[in-house]
Chimera marker file (.cmm) of the C-alpha trace (Angstrom):
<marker_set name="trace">
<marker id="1" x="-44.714" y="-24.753" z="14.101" r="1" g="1" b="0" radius="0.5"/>
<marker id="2" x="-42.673" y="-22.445" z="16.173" r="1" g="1" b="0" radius="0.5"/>
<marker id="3" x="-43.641" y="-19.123" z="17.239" r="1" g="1" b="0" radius="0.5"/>
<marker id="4" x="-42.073" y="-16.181" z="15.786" r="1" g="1" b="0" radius="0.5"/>
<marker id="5" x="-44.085" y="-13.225" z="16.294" r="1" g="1" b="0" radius="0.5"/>
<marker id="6" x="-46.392" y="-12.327" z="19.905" r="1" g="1" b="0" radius="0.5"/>
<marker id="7" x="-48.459" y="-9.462" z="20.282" r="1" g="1" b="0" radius="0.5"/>
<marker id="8" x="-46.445" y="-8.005" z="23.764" r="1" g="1" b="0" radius="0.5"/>
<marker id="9" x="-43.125" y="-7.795" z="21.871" r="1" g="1" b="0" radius="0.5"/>
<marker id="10" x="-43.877" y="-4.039" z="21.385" r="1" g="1" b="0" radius="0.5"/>
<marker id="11" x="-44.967" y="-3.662" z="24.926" r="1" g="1" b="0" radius="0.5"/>
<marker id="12" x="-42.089" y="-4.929" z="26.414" r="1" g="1" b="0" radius="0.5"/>
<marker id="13" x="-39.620" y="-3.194" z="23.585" r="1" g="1" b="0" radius="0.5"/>
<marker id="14" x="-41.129" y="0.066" z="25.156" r="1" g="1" b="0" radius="0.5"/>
<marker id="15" x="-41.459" y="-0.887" z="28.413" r="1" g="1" b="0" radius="0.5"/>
<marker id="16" x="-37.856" y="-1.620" z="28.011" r="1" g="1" b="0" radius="0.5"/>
<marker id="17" x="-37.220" y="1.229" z="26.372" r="1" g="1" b="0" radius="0.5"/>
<marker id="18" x="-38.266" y="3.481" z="29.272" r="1" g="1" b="0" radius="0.5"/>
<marker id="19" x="-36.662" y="1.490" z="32.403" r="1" g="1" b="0" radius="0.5"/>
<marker id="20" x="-40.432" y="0.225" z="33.724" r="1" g="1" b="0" radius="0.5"/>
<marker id="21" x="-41.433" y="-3.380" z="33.309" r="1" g="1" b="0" radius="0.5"/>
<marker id="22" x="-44.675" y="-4.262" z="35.062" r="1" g="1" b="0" radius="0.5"/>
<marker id="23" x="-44.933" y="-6.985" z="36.521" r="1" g="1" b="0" radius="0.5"/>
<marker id="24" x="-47.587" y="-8.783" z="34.092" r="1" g="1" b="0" radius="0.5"/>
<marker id="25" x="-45.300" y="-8.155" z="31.301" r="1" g="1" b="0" radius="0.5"/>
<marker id="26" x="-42.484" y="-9.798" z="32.956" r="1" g="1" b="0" radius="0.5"/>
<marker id="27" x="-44.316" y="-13.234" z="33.726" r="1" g="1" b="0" radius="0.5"/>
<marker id="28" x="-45.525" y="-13.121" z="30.018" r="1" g="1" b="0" radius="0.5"/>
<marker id="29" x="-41.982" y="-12.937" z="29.057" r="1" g="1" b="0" radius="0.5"/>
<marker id="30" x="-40.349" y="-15.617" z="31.443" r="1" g="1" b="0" radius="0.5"/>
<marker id="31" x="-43.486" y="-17.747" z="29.648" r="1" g="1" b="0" radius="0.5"/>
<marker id="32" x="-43.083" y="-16.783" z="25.998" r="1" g="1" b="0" radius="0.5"/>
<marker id="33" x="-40.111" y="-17.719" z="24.546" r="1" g="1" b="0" radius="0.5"/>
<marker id="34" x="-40.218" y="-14.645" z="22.097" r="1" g="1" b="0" radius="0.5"/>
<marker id="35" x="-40.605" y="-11.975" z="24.438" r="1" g="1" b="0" radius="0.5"/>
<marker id="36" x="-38.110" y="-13.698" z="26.438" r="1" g="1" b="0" radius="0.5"/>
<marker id="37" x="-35.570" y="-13.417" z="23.576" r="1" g="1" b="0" radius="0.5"/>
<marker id="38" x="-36.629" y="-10.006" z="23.421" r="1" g="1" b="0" radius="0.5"/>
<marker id="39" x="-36.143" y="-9.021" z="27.023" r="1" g="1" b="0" radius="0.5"/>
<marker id="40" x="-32.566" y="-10.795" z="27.233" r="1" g="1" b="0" radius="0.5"/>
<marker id="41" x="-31.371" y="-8.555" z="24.364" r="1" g="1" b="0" radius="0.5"/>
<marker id="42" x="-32.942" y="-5.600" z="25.684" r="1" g="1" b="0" radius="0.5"/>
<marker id="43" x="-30.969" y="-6.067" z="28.607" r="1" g="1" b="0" radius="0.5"/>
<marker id="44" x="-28.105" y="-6.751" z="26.747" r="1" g="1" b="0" radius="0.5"/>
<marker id="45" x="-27.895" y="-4.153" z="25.004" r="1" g="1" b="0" radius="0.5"/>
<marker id="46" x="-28.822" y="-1.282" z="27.924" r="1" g="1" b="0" radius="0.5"/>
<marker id="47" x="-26.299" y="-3.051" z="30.150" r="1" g="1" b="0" radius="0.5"/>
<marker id="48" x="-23.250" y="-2.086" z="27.050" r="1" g="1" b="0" radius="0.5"/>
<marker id="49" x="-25.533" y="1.101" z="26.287" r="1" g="1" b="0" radius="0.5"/>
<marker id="50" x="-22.950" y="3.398" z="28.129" r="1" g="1" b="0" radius="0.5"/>
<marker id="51" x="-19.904" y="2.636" z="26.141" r="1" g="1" b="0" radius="0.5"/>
<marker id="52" x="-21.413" y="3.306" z="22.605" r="1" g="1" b="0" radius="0.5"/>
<marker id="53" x="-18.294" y="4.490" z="20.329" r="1" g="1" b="0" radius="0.5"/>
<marker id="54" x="-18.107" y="7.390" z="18.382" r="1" g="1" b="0" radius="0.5"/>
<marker id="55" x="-17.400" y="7.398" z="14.816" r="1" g="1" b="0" radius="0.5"/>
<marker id="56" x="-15.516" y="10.041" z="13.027" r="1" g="1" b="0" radius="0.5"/>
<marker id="57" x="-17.098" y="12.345" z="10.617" r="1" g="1" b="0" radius="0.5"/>
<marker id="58" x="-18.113" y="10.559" z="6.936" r="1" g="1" b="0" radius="0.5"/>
<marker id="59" x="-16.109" y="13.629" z="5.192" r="1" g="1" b="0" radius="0.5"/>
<marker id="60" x="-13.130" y="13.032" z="7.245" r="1" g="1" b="0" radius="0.5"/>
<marker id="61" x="-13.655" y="8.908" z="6.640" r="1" g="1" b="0" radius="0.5"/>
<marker id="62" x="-13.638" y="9.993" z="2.719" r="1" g="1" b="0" radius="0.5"/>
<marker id="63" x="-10.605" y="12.710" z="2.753" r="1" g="1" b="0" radius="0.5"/>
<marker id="64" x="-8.543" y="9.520" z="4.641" r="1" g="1" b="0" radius="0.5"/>
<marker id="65" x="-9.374" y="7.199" z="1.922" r="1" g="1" b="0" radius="0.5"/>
<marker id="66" x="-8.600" y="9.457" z="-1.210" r="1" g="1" b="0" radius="0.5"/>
<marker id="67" x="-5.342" y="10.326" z="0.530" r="1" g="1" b="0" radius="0.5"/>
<marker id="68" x="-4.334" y="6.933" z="0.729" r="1" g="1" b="0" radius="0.5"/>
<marker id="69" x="-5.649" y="5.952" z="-2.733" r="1" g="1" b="0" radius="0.5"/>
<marker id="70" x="-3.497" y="9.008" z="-3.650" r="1" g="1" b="0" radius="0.5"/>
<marker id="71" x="-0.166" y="7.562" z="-1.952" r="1" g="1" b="0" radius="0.5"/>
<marker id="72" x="-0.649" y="4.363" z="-3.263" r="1" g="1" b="0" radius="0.5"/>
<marker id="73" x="-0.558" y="5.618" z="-6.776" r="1" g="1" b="0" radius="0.5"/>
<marker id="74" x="2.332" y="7.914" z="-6.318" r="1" g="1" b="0" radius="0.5"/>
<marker id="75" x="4.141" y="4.895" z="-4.828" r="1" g="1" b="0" radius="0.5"/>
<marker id="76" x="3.522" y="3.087" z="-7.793" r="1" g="1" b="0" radius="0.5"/>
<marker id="77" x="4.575" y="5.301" z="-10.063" r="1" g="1" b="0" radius="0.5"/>
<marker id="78" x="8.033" y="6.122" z="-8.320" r="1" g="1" b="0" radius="0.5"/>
<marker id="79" x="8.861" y="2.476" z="-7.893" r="1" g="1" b="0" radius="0.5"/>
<marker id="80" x="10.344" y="1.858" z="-10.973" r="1" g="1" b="0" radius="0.5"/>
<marker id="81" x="11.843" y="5.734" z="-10.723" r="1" g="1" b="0" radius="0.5"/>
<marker id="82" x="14.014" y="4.378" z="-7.656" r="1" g="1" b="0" radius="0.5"/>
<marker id="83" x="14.490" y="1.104" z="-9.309" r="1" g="1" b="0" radius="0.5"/>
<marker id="84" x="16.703" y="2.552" z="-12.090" r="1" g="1" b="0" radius="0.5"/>
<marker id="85" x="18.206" y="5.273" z="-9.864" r="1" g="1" b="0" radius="0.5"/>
<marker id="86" x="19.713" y="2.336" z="-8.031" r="1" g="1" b="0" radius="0.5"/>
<marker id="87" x="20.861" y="0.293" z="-10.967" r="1" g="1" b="0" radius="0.5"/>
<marker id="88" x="22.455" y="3.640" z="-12.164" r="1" g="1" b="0" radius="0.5"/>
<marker id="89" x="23.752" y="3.511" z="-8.701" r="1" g="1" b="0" radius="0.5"/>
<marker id="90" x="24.964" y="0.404" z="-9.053" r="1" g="1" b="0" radius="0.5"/>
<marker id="91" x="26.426" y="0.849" z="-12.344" r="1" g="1" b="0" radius="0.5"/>
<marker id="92" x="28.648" y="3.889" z="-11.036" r="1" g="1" b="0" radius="0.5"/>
<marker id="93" x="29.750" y="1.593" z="-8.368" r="1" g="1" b="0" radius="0.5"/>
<marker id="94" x="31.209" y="-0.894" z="-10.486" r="1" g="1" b="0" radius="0.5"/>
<marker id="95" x="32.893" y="1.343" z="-13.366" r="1" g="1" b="0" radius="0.5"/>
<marker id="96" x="34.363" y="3.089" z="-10.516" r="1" g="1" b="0" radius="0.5"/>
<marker id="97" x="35.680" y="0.194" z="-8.555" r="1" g="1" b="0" radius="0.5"/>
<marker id="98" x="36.359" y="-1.410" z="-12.683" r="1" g="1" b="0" radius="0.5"/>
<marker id="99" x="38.703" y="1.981" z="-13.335" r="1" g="1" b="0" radius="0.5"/>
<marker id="100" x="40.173" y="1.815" z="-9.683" r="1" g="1" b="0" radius="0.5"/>
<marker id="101" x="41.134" y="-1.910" z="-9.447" r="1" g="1" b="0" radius="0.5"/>
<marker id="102" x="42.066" y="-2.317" z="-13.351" r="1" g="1" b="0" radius="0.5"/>
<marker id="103" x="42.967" y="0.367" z="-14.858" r="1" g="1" b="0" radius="0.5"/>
<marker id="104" x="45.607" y="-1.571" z="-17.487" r="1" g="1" b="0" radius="0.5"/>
<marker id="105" x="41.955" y="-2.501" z="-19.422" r="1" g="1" b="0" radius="0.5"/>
<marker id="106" x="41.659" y="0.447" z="-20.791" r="1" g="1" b="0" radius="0.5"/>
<marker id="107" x="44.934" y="0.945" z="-22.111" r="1" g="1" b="0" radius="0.5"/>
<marker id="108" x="44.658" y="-2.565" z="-23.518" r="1" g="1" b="0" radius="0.5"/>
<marker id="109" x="41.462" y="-1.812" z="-25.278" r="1" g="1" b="0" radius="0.5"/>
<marker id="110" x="42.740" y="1.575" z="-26.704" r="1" g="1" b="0" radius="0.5"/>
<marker id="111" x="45.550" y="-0.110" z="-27.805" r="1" g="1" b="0" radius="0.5"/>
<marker id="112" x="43.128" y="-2.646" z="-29.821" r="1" g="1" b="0" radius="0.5"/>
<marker id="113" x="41.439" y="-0.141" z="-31.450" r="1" g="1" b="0" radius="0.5"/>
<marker id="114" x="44.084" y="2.192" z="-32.339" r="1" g="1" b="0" radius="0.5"/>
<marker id="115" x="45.889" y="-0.939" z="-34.175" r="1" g="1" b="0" radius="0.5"/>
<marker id="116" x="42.815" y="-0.945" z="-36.266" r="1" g="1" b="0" radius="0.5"/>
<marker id="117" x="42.156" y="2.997" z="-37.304" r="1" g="1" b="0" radius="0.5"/>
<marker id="118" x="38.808" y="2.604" z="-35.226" r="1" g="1" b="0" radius="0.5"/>
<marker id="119" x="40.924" y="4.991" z="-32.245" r="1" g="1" b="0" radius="0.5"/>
<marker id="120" x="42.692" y="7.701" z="-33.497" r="1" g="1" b="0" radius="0.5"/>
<marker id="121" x="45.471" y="8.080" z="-30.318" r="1" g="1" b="0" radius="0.5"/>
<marker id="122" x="46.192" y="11.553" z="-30.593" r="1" g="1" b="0" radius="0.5"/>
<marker id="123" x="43.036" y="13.597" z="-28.791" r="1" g="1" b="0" radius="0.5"/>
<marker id="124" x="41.222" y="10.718" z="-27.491" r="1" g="1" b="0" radius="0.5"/>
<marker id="125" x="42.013" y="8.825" z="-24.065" r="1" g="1" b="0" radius="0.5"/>
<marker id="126" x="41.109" y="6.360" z="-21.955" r="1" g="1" b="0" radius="0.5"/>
<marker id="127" x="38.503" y="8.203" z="-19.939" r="1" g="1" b="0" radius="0.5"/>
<marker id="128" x="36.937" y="9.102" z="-23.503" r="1" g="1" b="0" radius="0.5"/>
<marker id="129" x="36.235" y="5.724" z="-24.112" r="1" g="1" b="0" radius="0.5"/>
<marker id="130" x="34.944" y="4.776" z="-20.131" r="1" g="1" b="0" radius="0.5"/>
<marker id="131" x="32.297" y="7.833" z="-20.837" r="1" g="1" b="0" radius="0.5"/>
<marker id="132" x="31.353" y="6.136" z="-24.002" r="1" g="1" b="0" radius="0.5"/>
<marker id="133" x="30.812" y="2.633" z="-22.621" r="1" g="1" b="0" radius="0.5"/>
<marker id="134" x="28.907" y="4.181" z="-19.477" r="1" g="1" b="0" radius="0.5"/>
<marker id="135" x="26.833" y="6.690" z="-21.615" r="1" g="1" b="0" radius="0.5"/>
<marker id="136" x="25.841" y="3.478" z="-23.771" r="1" g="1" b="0" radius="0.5"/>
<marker id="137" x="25.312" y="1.882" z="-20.289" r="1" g="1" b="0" radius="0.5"/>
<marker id="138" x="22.962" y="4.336" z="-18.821" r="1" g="1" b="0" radius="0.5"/>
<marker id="139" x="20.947" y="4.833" z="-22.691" r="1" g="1" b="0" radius="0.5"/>
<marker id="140" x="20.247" y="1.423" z="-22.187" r="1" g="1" b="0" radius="0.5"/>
<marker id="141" x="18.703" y="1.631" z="-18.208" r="1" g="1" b="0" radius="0.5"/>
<marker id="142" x="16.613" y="4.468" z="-19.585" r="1" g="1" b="0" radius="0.5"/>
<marker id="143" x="15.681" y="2.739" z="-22.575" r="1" g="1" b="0" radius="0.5"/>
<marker id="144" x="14.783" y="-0.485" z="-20.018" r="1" g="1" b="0" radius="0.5"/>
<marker id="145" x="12.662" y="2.158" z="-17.527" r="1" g="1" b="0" radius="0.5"/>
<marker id="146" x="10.444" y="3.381" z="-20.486" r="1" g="1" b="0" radius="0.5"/>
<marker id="147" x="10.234" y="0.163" z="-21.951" r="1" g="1" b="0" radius="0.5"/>
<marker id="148" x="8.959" y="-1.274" z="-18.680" r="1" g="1" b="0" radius="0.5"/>
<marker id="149" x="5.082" y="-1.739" z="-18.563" r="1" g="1" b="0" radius="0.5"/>
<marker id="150" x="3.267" y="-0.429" z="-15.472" r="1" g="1" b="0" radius="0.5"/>
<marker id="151" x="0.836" y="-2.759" z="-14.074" r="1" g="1" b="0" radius="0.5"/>
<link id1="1" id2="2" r="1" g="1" b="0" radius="0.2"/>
<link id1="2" id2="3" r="1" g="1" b="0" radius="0.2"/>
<link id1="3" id2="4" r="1" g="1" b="0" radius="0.2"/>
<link id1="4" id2="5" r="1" g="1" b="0" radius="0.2"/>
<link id1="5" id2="6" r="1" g="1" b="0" radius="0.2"/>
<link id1="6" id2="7" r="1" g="1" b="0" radius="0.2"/>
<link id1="7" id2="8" r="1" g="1" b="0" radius="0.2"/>
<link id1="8" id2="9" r="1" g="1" b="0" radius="0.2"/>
<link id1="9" id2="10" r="1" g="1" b="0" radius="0.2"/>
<link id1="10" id2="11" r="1" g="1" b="0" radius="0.2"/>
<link id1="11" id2="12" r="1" g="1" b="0" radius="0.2"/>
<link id1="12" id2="13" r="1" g="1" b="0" radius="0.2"/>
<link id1="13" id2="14" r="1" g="1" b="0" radius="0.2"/>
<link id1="14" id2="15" r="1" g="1" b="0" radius="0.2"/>
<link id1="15" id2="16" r="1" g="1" b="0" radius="0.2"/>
<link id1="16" id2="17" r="1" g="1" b="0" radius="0.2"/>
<link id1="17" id2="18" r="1" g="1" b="0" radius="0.2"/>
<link id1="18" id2="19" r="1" g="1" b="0" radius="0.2"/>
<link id1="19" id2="20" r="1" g="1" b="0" radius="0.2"/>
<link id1="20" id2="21" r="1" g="1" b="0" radius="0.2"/>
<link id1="21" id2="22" r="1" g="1" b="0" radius="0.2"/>
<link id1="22" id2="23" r="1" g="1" b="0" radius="0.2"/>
<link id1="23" id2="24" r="1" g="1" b="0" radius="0.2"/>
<link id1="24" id2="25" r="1" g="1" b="0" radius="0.2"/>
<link id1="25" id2="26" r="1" g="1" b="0" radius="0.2"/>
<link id1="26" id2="27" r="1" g="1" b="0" radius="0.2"/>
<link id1="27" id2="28" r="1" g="1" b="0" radius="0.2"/>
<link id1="28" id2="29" r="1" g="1" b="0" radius="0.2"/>
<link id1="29" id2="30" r="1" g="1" b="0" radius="0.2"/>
<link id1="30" id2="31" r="1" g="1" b="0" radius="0.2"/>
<link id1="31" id2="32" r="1" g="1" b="0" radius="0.2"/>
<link id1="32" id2="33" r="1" g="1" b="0" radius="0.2"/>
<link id1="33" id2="34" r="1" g="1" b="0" radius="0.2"/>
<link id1="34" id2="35" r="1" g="1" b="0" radius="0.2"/>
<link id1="35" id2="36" r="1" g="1" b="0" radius="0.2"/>
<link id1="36" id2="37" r="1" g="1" b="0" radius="0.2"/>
<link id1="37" id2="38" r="1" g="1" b="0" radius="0.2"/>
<link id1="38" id2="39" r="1" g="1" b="0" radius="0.2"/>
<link id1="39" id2="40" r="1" g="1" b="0" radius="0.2"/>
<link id1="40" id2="41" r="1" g="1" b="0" radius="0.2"/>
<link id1="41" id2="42" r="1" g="1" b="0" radius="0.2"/>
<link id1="42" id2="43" r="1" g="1" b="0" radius="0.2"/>
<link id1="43" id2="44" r="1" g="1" b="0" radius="0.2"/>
<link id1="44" id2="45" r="1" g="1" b="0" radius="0.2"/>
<link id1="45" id2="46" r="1" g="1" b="0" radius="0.2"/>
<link id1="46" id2="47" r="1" g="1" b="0" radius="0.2"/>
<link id1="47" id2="48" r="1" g="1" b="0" radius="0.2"/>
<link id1="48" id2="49" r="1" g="1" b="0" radius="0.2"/>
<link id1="49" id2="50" r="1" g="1" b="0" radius="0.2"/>
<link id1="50" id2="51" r="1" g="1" b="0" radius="0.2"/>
<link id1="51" id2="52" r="1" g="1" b="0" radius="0.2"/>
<link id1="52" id2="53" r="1" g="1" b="0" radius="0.2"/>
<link id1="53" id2="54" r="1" g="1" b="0" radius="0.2"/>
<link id1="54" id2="55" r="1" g="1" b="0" radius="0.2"/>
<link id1="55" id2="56" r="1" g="1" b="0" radius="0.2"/>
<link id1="56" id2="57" r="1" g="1" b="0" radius="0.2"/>
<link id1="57" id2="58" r="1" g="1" b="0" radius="0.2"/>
<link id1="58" id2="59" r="1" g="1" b="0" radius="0.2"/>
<link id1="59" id2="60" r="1" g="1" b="0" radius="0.2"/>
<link id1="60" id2="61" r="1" g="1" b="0" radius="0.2"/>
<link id1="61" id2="62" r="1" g="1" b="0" radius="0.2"/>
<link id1="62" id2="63" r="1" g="1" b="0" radius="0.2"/>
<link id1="63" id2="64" r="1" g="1" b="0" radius="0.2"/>
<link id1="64" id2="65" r="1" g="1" b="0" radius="0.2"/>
<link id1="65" id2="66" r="1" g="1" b="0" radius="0.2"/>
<link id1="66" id2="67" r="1" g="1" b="0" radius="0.2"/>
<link id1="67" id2="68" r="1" g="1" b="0" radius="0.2"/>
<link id1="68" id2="69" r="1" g="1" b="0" radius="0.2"/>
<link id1="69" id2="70" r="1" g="1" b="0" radius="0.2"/>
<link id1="70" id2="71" r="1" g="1" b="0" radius="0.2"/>
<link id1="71" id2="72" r="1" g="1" b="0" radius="0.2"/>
<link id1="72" id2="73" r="1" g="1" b="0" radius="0.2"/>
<link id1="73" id2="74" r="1" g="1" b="0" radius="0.2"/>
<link id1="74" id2="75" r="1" g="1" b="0" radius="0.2"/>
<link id1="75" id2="76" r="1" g="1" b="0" radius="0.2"/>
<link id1="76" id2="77" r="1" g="1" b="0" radius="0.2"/>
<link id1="77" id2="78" r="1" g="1" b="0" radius="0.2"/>
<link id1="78" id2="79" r="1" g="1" b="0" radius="0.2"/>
<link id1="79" id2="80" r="1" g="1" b="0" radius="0.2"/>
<link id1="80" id2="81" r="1" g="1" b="0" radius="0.2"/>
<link id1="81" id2="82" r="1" g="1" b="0" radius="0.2"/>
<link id1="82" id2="83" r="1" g="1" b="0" radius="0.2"/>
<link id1="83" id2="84" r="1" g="1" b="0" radius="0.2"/>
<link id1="84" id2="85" r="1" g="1" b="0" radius="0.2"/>
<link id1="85" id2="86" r="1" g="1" b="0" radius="0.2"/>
<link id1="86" id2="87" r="1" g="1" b="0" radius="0.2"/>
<link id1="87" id2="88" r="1" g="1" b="0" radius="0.2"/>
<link id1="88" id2="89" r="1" g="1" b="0" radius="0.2"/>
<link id1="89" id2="90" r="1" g="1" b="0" radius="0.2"/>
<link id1="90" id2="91" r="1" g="1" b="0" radius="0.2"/>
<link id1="91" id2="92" r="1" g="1" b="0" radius="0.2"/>
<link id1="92" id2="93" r="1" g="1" b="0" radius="0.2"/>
<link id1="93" id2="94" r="1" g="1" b="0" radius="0.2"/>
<link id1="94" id2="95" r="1" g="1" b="0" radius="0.2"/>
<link id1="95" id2="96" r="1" g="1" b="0" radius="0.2"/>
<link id1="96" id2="97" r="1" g="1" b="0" radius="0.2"/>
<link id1="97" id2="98" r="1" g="1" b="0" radius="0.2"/>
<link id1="98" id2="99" r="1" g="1" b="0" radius="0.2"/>
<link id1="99" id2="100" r="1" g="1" b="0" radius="0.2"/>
<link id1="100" id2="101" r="1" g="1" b="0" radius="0.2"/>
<link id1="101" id2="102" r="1" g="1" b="0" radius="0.2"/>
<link id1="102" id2="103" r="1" g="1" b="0" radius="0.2"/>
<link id1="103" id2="104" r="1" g="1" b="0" radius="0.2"/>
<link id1="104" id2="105" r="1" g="1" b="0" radius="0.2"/>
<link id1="105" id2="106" r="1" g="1" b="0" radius="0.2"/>
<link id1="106" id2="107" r="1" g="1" b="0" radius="0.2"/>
<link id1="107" id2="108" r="1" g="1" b="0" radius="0.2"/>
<link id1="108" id2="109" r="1" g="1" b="0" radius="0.2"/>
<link id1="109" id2="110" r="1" g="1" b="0" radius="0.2"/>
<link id1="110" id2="111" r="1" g="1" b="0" radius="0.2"/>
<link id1="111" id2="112" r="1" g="1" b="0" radius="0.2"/>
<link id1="112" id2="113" r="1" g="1" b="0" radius="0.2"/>
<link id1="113" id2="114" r="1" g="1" b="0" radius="0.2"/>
<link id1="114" id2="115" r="1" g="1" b="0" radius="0.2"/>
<link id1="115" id2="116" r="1" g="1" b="0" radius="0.2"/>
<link id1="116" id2="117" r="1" g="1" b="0" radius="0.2"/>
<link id1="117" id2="118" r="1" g="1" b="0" radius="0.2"/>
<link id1="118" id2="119" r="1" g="1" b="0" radius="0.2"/>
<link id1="119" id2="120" r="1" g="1" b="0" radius="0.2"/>
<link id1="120" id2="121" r="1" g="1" b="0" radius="0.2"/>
<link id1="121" id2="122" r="1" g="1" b="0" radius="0.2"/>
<link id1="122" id2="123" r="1" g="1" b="0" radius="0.2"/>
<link id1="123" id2="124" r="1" g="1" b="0" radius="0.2"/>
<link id1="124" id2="125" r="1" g="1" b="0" radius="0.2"/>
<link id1="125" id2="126" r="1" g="1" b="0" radius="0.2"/>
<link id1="126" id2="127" r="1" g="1" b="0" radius="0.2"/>
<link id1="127" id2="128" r="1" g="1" b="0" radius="0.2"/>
<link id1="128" id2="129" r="1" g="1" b="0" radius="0.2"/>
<link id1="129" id2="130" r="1" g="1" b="0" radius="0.2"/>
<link id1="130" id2="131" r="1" g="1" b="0" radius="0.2"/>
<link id1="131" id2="132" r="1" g="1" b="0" radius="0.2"/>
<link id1="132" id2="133" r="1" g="1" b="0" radius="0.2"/>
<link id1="133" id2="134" r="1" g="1" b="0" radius="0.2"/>
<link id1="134" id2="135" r="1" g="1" b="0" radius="0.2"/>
<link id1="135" id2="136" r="1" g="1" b="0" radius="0.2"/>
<link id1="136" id2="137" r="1" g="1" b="0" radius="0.2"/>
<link id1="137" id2="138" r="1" g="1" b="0" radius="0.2"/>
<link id1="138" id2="139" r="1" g="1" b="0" radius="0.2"/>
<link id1="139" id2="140" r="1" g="1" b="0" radius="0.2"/>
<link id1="140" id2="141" r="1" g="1" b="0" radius="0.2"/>
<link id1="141" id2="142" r="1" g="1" b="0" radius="0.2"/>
<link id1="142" id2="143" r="1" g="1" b="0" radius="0.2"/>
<link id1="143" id2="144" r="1" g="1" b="0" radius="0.2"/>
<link id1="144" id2="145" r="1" g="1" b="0" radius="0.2"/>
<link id1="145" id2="146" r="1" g="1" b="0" radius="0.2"/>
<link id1="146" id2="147" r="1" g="1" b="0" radius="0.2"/>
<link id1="147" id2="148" r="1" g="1" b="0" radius="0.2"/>
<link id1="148" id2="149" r="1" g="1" b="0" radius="0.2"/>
<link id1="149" id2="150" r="1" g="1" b="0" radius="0.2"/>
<link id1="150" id2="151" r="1" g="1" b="0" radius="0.2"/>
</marker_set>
């Protein structure tokens, strides 16, 4: 059965401890494989004793960690905010570029629904009908962003 335990560990832990090992203790130790252990990792440990870190204060550890717990959240919660601002974005973009590159559509669809009483052509124009379509357009991103489940 191995040894685990001898009665001159505590000597040589304080003897250690203060910078004096007689000289009895130190032939116990190079003959006892416990207090041998114990005397290399004394050493060890006063030979890296000088560059012992310092931590930073616990309330400062806890402000730093509610802060970023904070951000996290907030990031969450405005990802799907700058999702839709985008696809309005996006949506701008393309009735834009839609009104600049083609603008005979809406005369054609006008046309279409005046022939069938729907569009009255007196007061209403083209543009009336392009602010129809994109207020339909952006009802329906809004009515995607609150239908959208948060994880």
């Amino acid at each position: 059965m191995n040894q685990v335990y001898c009665e001159n560990e505590k000597e040589i832990i304080g003897a250690m401890r203060c910078g004096i090992l007689r000289a009895e203790l130190e032939r116990h130790a190079r003959s006892c494989a416990v207090c041998s252990d114990t005397l290399a990792v004394s050493e060890f440990l006063q030979s890296n004793g000088g560059e012992a870190s310092v931590l930073p204060d616990s309330d400062y550890i806890w402000w730093k960690g509610q802060l970023a717990s904070k951000q996290m959240a907030v990031e969450r919660a405005t990802r799907s905010i700058a999702q839709v601002k985008n696809a309005s974005y996006l949506g701008v973009s393309a009735a834009a570029l839609w009104l600049i590159l083609a603008p005979g559509h809406l005369r054609s669809i006008a046309s279409f629904l005046s022939k069938h009483g729907i569009w009255s052509g007196g007061g209403l124009r083209e543009s009336t009908l392009l602010m129809a379509v994109g207020a339909l357009f952006f009802t329906f991103l809004g009515s995607l962003y609150f239908a959208r489940s948060e994880e």
